[in-house]
DRENMAR-901391 format. One record per atom (N, C-alpha, C): x, y, z; residue in three letters. Coordinates in steps of 0.2 Angstrom, whole numbers, padded with zeros to 4 digits, always signed. Example, Ala and Ser with C-alpha at 12.3 -4.5 7.8 and 13.67 -1.06 7.14 Angstrom:
<nodes>
+0066-0028+0039ALA/+0062-0022+0039ALA/+0066-0016+0039ALA/+0064-0011+0035SER/+0068-0005+0036SER/+0064+0000+0039SER/
</nodes>
This chain:
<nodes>
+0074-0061-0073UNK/+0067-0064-0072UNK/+0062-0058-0071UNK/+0055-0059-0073UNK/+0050-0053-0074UNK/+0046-0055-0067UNK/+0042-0050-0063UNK/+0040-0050-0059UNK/+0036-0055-0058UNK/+0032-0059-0065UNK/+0028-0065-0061UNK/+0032-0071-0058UNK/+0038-0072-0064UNK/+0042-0078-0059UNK/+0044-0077-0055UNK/+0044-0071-0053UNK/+0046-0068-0045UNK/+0042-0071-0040UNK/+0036-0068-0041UNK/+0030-0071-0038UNK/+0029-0076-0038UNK/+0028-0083-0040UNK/+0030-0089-0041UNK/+0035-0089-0038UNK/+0038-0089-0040UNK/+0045-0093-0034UNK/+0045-0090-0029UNK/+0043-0086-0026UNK/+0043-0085-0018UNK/+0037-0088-0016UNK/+0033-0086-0020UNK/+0026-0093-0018UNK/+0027-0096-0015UNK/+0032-0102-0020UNK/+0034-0109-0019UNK/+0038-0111-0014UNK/+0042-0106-0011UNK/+0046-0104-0009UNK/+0045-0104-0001UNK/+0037-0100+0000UNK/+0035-0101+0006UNK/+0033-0104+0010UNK/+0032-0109+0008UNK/+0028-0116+0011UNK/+0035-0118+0014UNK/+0041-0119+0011UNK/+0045-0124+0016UNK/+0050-0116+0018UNK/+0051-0112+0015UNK/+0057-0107+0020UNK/+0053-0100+0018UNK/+0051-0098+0024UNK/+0046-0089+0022UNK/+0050-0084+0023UNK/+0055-0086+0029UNK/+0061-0082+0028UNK/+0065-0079+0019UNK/+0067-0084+0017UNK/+0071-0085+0011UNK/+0066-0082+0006UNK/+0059-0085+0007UNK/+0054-0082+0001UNK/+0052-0073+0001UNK/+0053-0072+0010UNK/+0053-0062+0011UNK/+0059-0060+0007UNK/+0064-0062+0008UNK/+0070-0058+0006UNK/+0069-0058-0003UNK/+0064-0066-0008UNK/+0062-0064-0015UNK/+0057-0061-0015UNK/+0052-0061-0010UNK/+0046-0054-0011UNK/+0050-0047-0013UNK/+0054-0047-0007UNK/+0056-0040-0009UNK/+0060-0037-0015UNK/+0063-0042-0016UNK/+0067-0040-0026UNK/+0061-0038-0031UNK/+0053-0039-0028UNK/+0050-0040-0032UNK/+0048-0034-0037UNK/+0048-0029-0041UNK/+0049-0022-0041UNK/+0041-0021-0044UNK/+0036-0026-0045UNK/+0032-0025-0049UNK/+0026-0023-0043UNK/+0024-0019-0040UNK/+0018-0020-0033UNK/+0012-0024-0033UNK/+0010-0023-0038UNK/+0005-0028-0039UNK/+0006-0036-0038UNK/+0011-0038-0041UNK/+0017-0044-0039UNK/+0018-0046-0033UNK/+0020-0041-0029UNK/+0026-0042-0024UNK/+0021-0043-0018UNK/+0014-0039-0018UNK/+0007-0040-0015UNK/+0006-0048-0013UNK/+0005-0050-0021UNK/+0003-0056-0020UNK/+0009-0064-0017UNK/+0013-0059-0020UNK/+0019-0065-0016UNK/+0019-0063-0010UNK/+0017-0057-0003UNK/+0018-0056+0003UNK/+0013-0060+0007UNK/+0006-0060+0002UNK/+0001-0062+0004UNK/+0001-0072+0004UNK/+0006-0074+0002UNK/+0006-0080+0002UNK/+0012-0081+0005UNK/+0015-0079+0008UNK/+0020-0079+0014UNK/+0017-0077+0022UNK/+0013-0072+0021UNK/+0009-0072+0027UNK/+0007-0078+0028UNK/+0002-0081+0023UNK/+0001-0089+0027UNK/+0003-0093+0028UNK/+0011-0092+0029UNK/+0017-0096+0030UNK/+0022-0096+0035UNK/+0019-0089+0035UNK/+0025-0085+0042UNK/+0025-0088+0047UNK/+0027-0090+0053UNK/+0026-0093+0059UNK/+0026-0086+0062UNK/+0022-0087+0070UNK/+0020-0084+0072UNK/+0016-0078+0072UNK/+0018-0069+0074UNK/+0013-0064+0073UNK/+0015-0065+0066UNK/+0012-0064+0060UNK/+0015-0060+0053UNK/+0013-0052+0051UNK/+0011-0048+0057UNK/+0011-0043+0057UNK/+0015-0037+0052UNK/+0022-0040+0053UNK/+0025-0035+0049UNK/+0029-0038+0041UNK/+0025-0044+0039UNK/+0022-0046+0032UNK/+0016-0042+0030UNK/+0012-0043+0034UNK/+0005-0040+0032UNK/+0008-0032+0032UNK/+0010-0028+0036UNK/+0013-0024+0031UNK/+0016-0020+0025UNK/+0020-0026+0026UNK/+0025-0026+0019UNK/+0017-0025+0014UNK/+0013-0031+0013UNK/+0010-0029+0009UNK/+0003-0023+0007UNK/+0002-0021+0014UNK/-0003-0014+0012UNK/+0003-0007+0009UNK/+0008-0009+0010UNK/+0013-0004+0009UNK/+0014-0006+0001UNK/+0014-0013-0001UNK/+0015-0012-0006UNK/+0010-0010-0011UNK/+0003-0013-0010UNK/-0001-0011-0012UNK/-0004-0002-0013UNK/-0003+0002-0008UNK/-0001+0008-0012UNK/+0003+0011-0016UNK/+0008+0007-0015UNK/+0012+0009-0024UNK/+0011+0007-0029UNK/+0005+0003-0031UNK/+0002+0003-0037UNK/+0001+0007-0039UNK/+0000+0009-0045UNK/+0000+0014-0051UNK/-0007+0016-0052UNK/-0011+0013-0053UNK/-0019+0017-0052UNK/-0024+0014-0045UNK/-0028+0018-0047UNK/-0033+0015-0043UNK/-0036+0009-0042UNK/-0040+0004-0046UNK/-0040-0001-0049UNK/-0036-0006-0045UNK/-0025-0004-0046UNK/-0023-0011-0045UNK/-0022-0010-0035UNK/-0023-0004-0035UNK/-0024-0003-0026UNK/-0028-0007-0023UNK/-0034-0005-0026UNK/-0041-0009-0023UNK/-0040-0016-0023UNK/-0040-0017-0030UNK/-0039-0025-0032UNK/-0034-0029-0028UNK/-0030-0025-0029UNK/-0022-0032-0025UNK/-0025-0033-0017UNK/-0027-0027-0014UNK/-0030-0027-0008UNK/-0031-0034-0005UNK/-0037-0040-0011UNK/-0040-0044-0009UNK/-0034-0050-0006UNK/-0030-0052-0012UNK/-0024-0056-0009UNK/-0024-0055-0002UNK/-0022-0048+0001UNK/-0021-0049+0008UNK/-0025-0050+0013UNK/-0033-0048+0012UNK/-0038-0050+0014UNK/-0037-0057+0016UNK/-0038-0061+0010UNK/-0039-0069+0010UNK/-0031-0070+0013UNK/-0026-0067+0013UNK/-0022-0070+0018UNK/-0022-0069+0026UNK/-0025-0063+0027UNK/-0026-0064+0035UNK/-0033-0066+0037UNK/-0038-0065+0033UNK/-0042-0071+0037UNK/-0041-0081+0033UNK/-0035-0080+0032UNK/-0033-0088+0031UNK/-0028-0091+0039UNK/-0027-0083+0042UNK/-0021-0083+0046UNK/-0027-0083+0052UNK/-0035-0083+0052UNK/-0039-0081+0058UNK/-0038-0075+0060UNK/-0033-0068+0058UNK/-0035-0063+0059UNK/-0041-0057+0057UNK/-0046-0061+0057UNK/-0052-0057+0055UNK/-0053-0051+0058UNK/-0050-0047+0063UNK/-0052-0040+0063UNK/-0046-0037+0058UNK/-0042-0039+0058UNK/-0038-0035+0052UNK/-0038-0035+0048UNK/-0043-0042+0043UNK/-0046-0042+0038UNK/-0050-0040+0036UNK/-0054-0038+0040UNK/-0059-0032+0041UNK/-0058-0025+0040UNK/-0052-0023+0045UNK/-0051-0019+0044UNK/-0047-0014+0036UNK/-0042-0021+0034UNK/-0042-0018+0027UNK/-0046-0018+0023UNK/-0054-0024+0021UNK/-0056-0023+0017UNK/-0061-0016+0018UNK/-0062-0013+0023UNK/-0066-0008+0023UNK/-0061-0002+0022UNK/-0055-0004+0021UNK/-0051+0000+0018UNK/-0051+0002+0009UNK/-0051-0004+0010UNK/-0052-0005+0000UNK/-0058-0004-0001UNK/-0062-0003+0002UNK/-0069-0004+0000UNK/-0072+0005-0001UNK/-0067+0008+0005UNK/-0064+0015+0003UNK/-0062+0018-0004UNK/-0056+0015-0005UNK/-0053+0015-0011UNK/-0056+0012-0014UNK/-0061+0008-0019UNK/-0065+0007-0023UNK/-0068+0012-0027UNK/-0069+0018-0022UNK/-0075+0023-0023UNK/-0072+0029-0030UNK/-0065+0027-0030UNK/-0064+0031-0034UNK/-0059+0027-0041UNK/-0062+0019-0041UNK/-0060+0015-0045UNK/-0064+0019-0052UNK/-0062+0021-0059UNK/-0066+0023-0064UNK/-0062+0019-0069UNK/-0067+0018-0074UNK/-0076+0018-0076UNK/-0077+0012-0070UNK/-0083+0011-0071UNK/-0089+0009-0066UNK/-0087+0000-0067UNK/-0084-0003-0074UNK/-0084-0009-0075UNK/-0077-0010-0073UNK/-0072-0007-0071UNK/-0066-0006-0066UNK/-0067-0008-0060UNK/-0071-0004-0056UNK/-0075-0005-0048UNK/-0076-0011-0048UNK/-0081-0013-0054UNK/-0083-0018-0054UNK/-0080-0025-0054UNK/-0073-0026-0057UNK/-0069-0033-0059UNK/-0066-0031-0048UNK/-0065-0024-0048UNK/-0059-0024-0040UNK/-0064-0027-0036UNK/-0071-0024-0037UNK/-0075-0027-0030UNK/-0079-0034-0031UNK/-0078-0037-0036UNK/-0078-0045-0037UNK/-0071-0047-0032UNK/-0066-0047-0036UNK/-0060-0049-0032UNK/-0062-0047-0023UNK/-0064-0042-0021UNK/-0063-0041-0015UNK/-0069-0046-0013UNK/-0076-0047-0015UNK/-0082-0052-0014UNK/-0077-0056-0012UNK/-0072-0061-0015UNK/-0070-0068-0014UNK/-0065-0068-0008UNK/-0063-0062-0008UNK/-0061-0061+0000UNK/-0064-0062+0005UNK/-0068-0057+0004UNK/-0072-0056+0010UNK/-0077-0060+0013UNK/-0078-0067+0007UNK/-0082-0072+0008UNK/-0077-0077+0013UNK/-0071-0075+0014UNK/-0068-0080+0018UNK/-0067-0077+0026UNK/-0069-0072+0026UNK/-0070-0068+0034UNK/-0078-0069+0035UNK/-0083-0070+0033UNK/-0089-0069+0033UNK/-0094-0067+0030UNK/-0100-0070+0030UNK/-0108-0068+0027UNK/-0109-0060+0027UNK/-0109-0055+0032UNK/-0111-0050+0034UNK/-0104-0045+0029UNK/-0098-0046+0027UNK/-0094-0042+0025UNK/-0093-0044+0018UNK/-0096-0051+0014UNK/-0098-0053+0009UNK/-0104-0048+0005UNK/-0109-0048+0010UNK/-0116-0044+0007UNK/-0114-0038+0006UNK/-0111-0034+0012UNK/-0107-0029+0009UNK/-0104-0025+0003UNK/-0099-0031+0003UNK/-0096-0029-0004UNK/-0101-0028-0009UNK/-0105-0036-0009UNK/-0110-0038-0015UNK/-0113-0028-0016UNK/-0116-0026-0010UNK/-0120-0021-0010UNK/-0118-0015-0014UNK/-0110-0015-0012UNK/-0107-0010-0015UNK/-0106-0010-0024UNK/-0106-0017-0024UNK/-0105-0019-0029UNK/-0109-0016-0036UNK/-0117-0019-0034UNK/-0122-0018-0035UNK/-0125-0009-0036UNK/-0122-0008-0030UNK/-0125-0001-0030UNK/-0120+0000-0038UNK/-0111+0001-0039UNK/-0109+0001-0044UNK/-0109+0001-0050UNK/-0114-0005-0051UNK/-0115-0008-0058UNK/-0122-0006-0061UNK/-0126-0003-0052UNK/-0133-0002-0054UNK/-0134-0001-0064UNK/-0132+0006-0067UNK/-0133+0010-0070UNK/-0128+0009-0077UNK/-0125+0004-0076UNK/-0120+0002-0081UNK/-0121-0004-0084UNK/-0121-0004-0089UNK/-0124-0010-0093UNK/-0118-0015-0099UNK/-0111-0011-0094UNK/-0104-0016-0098UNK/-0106-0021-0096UNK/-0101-0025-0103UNK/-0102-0032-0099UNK/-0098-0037-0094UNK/-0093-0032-0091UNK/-0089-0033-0084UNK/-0095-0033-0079UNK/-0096-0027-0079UNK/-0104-0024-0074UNK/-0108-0032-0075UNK/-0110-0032-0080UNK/-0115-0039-0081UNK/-0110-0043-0078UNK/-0105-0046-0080UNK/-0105-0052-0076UNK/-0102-0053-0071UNK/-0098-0048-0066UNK/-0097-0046-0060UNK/-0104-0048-0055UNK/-0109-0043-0059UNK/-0115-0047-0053UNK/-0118-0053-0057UNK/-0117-0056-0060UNK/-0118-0063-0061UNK/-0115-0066-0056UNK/-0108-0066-0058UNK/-0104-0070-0053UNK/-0106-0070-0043UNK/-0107-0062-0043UNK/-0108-0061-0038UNK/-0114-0062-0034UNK/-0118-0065-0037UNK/-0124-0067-0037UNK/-0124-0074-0034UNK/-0119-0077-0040UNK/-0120-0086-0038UNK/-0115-0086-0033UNK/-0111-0081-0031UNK/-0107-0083-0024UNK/-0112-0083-0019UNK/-0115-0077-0019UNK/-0119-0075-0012UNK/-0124-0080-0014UNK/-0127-0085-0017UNK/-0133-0089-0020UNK/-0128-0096-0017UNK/-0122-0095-0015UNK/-0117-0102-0018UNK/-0120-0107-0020UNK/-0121-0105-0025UNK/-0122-0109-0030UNK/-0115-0111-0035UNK/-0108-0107-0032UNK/-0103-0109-0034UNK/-0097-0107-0027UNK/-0091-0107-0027UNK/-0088-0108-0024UNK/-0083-0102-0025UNK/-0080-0097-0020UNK/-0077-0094-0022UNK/-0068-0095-0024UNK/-0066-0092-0029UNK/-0061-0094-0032UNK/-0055-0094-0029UNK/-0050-0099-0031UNK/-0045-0101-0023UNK/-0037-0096-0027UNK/-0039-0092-0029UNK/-0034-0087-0035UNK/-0028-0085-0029UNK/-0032-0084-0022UNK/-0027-0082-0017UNK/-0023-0086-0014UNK/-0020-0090-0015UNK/-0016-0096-0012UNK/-0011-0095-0022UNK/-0004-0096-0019UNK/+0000-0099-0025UNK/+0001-0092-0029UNK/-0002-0087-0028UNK/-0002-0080-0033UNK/-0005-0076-0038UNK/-0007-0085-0041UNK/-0010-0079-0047UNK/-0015-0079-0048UNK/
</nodes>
C-alpha cells in the first residue's frame, strides 16, 4: 500500500478509532503523508493531542526540501486551530513562516505561503494578512504564473470573496 492510501485510511479511520488510526500514521513512511494523516487524527484525539501535534512537526521536518516543510506545516495549523488551540497554531505558523524564507524559487514560496494563507485564515484576520504580506512581499518581483495566481487567490481570500479551501480535513 503507497503512502497516500495510508493517508486515507487512517484519515478514515480517525473519526471513529484515533488510537487505531496513530498506530497507521505511523507505518506511514512518506512525511509529507504521514503530516497529513497526524493532522486529521489530531482532530479526533480526545482530550490534550499534544503529543499528536508532535508527531506531526516531527514529521514535517523530515521532509526532503524545503518547500514540502513549509507546506505540510499548514495541515497542522488548521488542525490545531480546528482543536481551539490557537496559541499553538500560532506558534507554528510563525514557525513556518520562518521556514518559507528559504523556500526557492520565489513561485515555490509562493504555492507553501498560499497553503499556509488557508490555515492561517482559521486562527484569524491579523495572522491571515500576515501571511498574505509575506506572500506579497514574495511574489512582489516575480511574474510566474504560480506568483500570479497565488496572489490572485490570496487576494479573494482576504476580499472573501471565496472561501478557504477545506483540503485539511480527510488529507488530501
Amino acid at each position: 500500500m503507497n503512502s497516500t492510501h495510508q493517508r486515507d485510511r487512517a484519515c478514515r479511520l480517525a473519526q471513529r478509532d484515533p488510537r487505531k488510526a496513530l498506530e497507521l500514521a505511523r507505518q506511514i513512511t512518506d512525511p509529507w503523508f504521514r503530516v497529513q494523516a497526524l493532522a486529521e487524527i489530531l482532530m479526533h484525539t480526545p482530550g490534550d493531542p499534544g503529543g499528536v501535534a508532535r508527531l506531526a512537526s516531527d514529521a514535517a521536518v523530515e521532509c526532503p526540501d524545503d518547500y514540502q516543510r513549509t507546506a505540510v506545516r499548514a495541515w497542522e495549523i488548521a488542525a490545531l486551530a480546528g482543536r481551539d488551540r490557537m496559541d499553538e497554531a500560532r506558534q507554528v505558523l510563525k514557525a513556518a513562516l520562518r521556514q518559507s524564507r528559504s523556500v526557492t524559487p520565489s513561485s515555490s514560496r509562493a504555492e507553501a505561503l498560499l497553503l499556509l494563507l488557508h490555515a492561517a485564515l482559521r486562527i484569524g484576520p491579523q495572522d491571515a494578512k500576515r501571511v498574505f504580506e509575506d506572500l506579497a512581499c514574495a511574489c512582489a518581483h516575480d511574474g510566474h504564473w504560480r506568483c500570479k495566481r497565488a496572489l490572485r487567490m490570496a487576494s479573494l481570500l482576504r476580499e472573501r470573496k471565496c472561501e478557504p479551501r477545506q483540503f485539511f480535513r480527510g488529507g488530501s
